[in-house]
N, CA, C and O atoms as a GROMACS GRO file, in nm:
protein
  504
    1UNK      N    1   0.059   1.836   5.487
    1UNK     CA    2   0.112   1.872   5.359
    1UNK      C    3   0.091   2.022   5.337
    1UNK      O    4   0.000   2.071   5.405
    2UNK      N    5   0.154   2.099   5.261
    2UNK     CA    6   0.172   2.228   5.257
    2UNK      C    7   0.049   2.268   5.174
    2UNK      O    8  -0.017   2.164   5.171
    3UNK      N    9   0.008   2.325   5.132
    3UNK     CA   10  -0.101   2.399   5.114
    3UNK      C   11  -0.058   2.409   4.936
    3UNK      O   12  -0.122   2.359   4.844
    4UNK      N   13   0.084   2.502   4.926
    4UNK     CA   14   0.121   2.491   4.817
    4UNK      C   15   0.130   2.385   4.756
    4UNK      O   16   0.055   2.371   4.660
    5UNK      N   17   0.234   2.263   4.794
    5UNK     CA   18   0.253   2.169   4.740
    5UNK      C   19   0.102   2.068   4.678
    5UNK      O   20   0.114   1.978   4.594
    6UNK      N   21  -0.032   2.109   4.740
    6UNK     CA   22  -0.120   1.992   4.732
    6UNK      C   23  -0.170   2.119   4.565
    6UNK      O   24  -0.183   2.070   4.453
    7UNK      N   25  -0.188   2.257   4.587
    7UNK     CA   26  -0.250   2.325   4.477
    7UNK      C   27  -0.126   2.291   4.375
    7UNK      O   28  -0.161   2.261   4.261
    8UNK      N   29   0.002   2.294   4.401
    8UNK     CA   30   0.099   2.218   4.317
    8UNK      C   31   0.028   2.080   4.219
    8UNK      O   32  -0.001   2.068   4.100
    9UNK      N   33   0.023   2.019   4.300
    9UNK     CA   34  -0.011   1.888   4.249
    9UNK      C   35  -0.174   1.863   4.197
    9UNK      O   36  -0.204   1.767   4.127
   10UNK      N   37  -0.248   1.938   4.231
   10UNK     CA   38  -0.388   1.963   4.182
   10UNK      C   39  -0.404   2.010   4.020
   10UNK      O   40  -0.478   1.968   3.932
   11UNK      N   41  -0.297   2.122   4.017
   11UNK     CA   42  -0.276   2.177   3.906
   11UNK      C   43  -0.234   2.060   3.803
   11UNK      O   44  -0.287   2.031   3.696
   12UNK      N   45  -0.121   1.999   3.869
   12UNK     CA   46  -0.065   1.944   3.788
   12UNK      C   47  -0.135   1.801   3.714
   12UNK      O   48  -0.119   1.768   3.596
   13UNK      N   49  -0.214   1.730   3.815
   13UNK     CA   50  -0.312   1.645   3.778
   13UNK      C   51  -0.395   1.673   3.643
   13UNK      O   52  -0.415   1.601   3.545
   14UNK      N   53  -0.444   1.833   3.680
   14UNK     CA   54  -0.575   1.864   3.597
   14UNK      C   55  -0.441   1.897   3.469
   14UNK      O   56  -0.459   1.836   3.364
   15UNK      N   57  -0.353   1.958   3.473
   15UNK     CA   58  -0.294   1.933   3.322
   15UNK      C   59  -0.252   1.799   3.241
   15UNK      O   60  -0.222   1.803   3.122
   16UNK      N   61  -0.253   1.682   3.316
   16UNK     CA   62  -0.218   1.581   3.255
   16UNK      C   63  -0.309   1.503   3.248
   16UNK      O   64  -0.290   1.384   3.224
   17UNK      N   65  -0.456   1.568   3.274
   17UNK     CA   66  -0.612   1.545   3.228
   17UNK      C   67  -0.624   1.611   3.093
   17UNK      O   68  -0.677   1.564   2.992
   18UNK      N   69  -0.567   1.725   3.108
   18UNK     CA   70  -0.592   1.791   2.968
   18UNK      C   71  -0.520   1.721   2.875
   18UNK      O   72  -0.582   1.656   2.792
   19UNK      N   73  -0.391   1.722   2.875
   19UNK     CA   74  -0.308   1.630   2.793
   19UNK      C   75  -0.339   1.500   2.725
   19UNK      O   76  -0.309   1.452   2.615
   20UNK      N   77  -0.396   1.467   2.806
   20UNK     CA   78  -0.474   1.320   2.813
   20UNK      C   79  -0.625   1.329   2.688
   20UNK      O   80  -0.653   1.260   2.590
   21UNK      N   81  -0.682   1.427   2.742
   21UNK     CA   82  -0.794   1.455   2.680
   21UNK      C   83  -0.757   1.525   2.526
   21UNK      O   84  -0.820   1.480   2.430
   22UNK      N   85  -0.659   1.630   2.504
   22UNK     CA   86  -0.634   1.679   2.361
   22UNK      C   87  -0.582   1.560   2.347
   22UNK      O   88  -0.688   1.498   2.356
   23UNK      N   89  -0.472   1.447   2.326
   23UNK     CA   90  -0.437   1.330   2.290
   23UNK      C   91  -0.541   1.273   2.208
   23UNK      O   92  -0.539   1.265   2.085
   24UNK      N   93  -0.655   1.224   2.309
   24UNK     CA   94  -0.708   1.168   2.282
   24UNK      C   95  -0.794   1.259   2.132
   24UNK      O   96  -0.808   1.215   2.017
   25UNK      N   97  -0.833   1.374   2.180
   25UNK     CA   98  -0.919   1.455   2.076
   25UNK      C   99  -0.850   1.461   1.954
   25UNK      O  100  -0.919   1.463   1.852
   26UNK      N  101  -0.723   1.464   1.942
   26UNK     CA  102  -0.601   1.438   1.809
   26UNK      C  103  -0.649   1.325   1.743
   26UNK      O  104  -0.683   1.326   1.624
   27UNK      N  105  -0.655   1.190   1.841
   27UNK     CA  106  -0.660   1.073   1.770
   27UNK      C  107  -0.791   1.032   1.712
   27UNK      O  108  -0.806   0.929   1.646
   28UNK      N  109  -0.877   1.109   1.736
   28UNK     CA  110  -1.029   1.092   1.747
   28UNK      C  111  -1.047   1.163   1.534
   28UNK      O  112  -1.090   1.126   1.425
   29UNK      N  113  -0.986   1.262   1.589
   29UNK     CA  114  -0.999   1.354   1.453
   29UNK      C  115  -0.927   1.310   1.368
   29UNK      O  116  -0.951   1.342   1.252
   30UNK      N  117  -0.808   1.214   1.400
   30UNK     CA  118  -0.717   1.155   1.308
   30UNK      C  119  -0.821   1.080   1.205
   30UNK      O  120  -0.854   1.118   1.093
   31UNK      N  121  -0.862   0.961   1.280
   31UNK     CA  122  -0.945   0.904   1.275
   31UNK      C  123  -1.088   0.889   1.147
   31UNK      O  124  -1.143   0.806   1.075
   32UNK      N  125  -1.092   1.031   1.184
   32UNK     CA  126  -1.231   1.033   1.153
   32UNK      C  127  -1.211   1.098   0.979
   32UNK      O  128  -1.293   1.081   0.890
   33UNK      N  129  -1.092   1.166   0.967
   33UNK     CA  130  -1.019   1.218   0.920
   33UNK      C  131  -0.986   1.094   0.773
   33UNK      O  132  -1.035   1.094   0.660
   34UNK      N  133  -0.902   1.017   0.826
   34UNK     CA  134  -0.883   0.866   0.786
   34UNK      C  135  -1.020   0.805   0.713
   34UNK      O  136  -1.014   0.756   0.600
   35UNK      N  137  -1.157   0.814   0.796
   35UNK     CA  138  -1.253   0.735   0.761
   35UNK      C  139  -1.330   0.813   0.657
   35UNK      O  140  -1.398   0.757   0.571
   36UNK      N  141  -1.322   0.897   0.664
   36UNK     CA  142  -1.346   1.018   0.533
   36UNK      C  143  -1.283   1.000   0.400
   36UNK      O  144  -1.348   0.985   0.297
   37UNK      N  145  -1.119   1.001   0.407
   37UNK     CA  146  -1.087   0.976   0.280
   37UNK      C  147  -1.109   0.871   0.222
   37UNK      O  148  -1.146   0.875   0.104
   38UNK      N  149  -1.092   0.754   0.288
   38UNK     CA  150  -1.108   0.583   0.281
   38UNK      C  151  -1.288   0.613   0.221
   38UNK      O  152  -1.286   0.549   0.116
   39UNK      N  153  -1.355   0.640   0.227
   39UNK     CA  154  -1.521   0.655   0.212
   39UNK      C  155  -1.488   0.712   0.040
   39UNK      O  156  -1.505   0.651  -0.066
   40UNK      N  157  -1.443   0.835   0.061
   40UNK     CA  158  -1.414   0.911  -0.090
   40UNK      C  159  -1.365   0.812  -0.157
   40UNK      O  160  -1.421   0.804  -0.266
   41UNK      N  161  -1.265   0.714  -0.138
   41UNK     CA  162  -1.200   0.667  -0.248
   41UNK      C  163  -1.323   0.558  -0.287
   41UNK      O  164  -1.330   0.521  -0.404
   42UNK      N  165  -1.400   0.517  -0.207
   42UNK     CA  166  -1.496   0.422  -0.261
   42UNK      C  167  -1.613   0.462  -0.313
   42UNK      O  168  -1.703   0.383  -0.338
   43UNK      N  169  -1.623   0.624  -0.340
   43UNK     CA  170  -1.651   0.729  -0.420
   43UNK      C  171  -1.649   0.708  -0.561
   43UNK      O  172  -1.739   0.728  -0.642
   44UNK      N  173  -1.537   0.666  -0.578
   44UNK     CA  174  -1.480   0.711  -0.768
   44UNK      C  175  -1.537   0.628  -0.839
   44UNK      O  176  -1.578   0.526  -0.784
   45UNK      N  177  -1.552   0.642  -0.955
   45UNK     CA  178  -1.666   0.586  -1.075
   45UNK      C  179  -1.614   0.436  -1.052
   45UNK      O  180  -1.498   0.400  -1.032
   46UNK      N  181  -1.770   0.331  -1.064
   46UNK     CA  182  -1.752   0.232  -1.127
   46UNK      C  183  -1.668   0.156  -1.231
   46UNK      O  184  -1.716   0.170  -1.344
   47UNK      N  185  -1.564   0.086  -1.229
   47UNK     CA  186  -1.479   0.047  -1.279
   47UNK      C  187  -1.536  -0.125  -1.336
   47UNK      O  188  -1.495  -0.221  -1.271
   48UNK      N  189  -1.621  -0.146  -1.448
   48UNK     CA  190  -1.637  -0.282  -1.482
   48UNK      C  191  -1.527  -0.357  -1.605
   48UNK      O  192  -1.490  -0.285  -1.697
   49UNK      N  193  -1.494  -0.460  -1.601
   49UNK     CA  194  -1.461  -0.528  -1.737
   49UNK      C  195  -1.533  -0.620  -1.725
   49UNK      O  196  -1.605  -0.654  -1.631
   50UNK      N  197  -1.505  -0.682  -1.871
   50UNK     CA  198  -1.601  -0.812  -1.925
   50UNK      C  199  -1.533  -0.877  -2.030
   50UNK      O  200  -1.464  -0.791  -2.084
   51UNK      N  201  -1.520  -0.967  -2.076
   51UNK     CA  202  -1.512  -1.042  -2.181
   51UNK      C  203  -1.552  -1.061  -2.290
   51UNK      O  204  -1.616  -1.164  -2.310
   52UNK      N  205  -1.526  -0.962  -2.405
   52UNK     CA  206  -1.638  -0.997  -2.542
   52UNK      C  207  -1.521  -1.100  -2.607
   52UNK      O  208  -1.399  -1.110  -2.602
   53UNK      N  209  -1.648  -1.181  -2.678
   53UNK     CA  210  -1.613  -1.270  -2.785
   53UNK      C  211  -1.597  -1.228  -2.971
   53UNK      O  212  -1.684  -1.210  -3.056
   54UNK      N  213  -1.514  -1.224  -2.975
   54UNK     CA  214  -1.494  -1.221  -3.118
   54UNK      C  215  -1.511  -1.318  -3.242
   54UNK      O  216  -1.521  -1.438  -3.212
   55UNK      N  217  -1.515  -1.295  -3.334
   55UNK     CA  218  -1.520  -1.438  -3.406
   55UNK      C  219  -1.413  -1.557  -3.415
   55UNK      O  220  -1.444  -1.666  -3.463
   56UNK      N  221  -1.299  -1.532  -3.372
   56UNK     CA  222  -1.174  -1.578  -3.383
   56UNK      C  223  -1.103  -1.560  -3.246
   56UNK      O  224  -0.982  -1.564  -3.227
   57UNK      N  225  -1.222  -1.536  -3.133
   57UNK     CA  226  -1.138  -1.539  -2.979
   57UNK      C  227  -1.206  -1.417  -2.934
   57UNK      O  228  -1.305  -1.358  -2.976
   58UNK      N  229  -1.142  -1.401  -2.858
   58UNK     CA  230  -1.169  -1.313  -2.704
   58UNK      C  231  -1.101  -1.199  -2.731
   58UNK      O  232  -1.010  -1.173  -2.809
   59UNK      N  233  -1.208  -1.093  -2.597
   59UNK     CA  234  -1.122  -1.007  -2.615
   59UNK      C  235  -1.152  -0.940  -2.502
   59UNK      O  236  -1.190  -1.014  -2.411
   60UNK      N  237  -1.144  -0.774  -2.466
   60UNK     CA  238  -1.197  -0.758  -2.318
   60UNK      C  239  -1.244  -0.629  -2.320
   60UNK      O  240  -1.174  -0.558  -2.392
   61UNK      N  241  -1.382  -0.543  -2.243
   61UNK     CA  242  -1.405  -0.439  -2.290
   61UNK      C  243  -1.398  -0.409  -2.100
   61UNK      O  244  -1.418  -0.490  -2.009
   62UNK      N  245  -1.364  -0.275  -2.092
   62UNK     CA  246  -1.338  -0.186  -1.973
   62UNK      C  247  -1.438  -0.067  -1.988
   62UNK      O  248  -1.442   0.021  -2.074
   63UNK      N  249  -1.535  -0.094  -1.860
   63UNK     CA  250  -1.635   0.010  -1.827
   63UNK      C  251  -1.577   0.124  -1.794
   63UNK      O  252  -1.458   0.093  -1.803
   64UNK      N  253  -1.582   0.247  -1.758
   64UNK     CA  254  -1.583   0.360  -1.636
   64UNK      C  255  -1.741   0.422  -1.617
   64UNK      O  256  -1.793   0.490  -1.705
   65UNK      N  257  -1.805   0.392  -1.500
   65UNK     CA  258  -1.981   0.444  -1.529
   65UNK      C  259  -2.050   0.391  -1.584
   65UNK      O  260  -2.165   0.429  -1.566
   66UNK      N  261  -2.033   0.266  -1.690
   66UNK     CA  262  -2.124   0.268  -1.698
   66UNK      C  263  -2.046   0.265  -1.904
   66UNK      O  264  -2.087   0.201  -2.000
   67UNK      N  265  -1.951   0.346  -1.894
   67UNK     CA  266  -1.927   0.380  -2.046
   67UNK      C  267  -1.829   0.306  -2.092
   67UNK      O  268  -1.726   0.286  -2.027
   68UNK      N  269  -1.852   0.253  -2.220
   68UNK     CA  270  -1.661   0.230  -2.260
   68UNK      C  271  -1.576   0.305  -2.253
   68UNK      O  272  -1.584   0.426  -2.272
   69UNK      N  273  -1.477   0.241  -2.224
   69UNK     CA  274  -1.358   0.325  -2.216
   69UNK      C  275  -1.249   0.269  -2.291
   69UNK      O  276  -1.191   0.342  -2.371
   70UNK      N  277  -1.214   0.149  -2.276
   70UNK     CA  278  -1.113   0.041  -2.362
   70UNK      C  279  -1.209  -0.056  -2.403
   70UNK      O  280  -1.286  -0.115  -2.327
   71UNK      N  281  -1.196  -0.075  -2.572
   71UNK     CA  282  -1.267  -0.195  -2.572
   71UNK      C  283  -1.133  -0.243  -2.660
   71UNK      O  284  -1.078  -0.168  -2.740
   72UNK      N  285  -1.084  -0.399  -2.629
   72UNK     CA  286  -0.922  -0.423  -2.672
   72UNK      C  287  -1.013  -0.578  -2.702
   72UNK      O  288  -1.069  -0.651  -2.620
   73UNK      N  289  -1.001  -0.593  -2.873
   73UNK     CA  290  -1.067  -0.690  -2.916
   73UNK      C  291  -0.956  -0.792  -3.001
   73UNK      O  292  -0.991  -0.884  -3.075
   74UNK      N  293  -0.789  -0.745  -2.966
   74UNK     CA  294  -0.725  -0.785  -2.955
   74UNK      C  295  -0.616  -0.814  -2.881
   74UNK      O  296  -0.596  -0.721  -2.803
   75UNK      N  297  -0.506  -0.931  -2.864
   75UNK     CA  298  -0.382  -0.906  -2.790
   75UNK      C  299  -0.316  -0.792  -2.777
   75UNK      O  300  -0.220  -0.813  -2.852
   76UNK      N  301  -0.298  -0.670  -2.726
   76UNK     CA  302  -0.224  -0.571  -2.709
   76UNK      C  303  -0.066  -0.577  -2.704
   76UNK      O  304   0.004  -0.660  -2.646
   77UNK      N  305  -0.035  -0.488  -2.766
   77UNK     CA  306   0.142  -0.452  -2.821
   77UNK      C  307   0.197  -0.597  -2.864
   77UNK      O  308   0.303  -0.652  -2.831
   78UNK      N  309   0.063  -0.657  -2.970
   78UNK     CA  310   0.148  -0.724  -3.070
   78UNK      C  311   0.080  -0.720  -3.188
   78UNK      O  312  -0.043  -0.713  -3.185
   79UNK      N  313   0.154  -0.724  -3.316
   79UNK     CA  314   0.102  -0.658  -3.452
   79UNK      C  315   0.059  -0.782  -3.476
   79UNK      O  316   0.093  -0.894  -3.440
   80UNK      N  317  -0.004  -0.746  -3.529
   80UNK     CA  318  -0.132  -0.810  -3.606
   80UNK      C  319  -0.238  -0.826  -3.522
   80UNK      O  320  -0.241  -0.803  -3.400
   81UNK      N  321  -0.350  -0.879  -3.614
   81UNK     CA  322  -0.459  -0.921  -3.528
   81UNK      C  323  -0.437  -1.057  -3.467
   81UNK      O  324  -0.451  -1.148  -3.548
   82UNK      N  325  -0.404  -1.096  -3.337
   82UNK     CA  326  -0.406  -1.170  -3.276
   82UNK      C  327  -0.487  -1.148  -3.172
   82UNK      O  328  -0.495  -1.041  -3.111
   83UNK      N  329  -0.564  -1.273  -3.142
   83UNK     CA  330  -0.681  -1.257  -3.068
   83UNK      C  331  -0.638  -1.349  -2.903
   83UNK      O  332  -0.541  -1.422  -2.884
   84UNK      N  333  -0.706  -1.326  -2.842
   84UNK     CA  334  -0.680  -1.438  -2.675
   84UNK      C  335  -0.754  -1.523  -2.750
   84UNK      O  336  -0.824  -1.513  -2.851
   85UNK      N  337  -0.703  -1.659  -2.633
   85UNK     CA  338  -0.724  -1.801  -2.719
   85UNK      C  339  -0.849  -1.764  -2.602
   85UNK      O  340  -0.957  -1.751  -2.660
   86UNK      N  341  -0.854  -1.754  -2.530
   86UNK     CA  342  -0.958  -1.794  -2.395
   86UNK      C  343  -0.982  -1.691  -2.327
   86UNK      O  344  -0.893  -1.612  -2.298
   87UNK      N  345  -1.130  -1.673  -2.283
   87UNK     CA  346  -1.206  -1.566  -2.196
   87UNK      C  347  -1.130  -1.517  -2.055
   87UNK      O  348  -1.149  -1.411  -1.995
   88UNK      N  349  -1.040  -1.623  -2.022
   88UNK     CA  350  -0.961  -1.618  -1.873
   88UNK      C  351  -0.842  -1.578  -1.920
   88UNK      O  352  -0.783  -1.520  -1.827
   89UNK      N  353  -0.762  -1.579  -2.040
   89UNK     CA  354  -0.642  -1.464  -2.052
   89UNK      C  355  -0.691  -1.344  -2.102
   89UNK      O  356  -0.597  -1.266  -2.088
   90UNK      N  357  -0.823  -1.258  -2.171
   90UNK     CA  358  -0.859  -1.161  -2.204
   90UNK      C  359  -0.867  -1.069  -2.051
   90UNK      O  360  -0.819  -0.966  -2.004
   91UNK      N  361  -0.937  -1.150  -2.021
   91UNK     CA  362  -0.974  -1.140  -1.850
   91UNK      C  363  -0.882  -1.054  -1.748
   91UNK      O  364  -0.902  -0.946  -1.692
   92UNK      N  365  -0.767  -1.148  -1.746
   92UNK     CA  366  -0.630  -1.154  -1.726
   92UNK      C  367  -0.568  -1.054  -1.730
   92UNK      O  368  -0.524  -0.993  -1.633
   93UNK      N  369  -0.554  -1.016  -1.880
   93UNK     CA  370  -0.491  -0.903  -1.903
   93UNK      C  371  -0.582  -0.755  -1.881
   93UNK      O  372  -0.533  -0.642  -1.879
   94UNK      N  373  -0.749  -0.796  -1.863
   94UNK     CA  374  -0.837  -0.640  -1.826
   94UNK      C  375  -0.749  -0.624  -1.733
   94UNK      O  376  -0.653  -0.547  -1.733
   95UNK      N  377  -0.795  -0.729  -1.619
   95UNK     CA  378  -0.762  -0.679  -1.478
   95UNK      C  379  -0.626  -0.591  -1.437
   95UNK      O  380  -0.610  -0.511  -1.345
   96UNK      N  381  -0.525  -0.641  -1.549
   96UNK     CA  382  -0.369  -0.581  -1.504
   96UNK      C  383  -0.369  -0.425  -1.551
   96UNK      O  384  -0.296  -0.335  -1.509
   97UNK      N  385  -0.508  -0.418  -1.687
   97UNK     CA  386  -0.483  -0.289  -1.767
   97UNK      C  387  -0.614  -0.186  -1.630
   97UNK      O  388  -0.618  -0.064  -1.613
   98UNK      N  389  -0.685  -0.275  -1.571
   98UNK     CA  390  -0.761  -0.192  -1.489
   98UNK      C  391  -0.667  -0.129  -1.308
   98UNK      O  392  -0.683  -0.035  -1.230
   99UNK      N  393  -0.597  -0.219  -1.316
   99UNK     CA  394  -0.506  -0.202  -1.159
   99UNK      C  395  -0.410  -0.095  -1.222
   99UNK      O  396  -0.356  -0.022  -1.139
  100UNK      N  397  -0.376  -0.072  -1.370
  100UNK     CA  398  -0.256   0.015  -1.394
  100UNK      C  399  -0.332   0.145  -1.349
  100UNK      O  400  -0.270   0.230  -1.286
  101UNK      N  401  -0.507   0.165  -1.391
  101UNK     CA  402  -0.558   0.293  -1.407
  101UNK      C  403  -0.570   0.324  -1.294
  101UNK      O  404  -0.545   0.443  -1.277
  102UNK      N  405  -0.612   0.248  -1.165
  102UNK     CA  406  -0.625   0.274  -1.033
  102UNK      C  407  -0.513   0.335  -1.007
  102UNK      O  408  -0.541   0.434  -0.940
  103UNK      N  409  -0.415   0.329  -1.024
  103UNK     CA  410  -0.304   0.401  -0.975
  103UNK      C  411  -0.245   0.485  -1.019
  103UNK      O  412  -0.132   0.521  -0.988
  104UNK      N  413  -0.341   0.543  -1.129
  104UNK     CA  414  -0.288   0.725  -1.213
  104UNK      C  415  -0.210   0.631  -1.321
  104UNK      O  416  -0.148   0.716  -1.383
  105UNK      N  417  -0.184   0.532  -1.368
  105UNK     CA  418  -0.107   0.490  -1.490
  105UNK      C  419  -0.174   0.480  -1.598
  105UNK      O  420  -0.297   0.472  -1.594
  106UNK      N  421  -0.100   0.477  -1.722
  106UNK     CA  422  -0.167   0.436  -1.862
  106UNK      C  423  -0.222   0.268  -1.892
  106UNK      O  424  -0.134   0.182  -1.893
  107UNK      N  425  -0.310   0.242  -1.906
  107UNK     CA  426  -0.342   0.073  -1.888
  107UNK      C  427  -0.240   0.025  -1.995
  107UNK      O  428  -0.244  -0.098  -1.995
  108UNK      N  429  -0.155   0.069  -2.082
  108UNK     CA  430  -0.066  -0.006  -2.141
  108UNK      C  431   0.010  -0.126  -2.133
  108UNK      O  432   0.119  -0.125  -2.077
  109UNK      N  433  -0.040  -0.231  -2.186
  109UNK     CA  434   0.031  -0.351  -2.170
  109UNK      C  435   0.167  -0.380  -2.283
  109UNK      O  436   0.192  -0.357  -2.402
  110UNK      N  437   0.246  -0.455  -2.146
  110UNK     CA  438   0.364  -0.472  -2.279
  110UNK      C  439   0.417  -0.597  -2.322
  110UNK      O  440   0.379  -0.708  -2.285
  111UNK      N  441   0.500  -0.574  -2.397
  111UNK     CA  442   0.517  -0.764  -2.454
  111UNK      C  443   0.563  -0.855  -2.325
  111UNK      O  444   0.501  -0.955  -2.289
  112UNK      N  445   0.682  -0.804  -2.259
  112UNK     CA  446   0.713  -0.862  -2.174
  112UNK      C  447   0.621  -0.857  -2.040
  112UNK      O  448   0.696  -0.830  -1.946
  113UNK      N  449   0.520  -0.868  -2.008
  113UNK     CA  450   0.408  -0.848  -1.912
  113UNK      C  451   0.339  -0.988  -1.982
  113UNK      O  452   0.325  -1.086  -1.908
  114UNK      N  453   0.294  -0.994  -2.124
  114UNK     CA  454   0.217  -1.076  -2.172
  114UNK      C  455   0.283  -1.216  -2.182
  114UNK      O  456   0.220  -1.323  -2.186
  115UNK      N  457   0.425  -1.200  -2.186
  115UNK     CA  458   0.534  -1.308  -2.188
  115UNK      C  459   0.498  -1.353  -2.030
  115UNK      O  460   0.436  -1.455  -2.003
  116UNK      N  461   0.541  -1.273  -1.944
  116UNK     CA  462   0.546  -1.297  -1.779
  116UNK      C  463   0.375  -1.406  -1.749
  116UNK      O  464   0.365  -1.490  -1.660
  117UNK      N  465   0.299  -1.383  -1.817
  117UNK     CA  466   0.136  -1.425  -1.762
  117UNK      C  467   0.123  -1.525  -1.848
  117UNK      O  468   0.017  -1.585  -1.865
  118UNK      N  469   0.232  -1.551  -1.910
  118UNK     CA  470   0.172  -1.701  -2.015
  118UNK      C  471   0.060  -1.644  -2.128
  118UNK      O  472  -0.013  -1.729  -2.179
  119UNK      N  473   0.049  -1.547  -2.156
  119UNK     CA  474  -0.066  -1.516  -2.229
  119UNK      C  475  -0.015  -1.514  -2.407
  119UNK      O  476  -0.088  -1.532  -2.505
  120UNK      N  477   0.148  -1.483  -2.402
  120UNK     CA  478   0.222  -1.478  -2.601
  120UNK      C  479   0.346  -1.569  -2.548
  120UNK      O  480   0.398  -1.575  -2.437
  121UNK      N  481   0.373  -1.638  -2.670
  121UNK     CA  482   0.495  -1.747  -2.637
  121UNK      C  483   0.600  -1.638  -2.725
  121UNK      O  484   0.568  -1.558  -2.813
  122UNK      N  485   0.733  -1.667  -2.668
  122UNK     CA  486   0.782  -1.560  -2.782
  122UNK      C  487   0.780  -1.596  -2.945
  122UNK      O  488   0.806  -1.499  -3.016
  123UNK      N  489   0.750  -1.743  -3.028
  123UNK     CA  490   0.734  -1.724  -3.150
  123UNK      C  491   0.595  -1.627  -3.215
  123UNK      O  492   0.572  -1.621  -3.336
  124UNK      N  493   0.535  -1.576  -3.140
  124UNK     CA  494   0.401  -1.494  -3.162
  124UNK      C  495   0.473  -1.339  -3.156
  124UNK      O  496   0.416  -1.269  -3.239
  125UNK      N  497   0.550  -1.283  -3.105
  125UNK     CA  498   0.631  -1.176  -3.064
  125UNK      C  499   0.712  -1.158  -3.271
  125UNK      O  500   0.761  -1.246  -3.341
  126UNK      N  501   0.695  -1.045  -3.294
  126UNK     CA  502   0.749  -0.997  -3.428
  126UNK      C  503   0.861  -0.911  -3.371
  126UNK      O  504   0.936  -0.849  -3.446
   0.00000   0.00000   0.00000
């Protein structure tokens, strides 16, 4: 074999070692990169709700830290004082007003949300 052709192919080996190796060093840093932000997001303040009882029903209070943040001691976006019949639709509706905040939204609940979950029949709706 020619002398050239084998430093040809020597060369060429050790570059598709390198190739091989930055590849891999890309995916490594991707990676790690990935496991960093994923860590931060499990970073961000404590997010609790709970269930307070009212005298006339339920209702639901939303931690951040530790602090109030929403305490909703009634049915939301309907007038009057109407209260949840039960600790598991107050509940219900934290959780939907806590998944809105996770995602940069206003926890605002609306009639038709409360219609959708069984939580207001429409003769309760003004």
């Amino acid at each position: 074999m020619n002398s050239n052709l084998m430093k040809h192919l020597i060369l060429m080996i050790k570059k598709r070692k390198l190739s091989i190796f930055s590849i891999s060093l890309i995916l490594i840093v991707a990676i790690t990169i990935i496991a960093v932000y994923n860590s931060k997001e499990n970073d961000r303040l404590p997010v609790t709700l709970k269930a307070i009882q009212t005298s006339d029903g339920w209702g639901y209070e939303i931690a951040v830290d530790g602090k109030t943040f929403i305490r909703q001691s009634t049915v939301p976006a309907i007038n009057g004082n109407i209260r949840f019949t039960t600790k598991e639709e107050a509940l219900l509706v934290g959780k939907h007003a806590i998944a809105k905040l996770k995602t940069g939204k206003m926890p605002q609940i609306t009639v038709s949300e409360l219609k959708e979950w069984g939580i207001v029949k429409n003769n309760l709706v003004q």
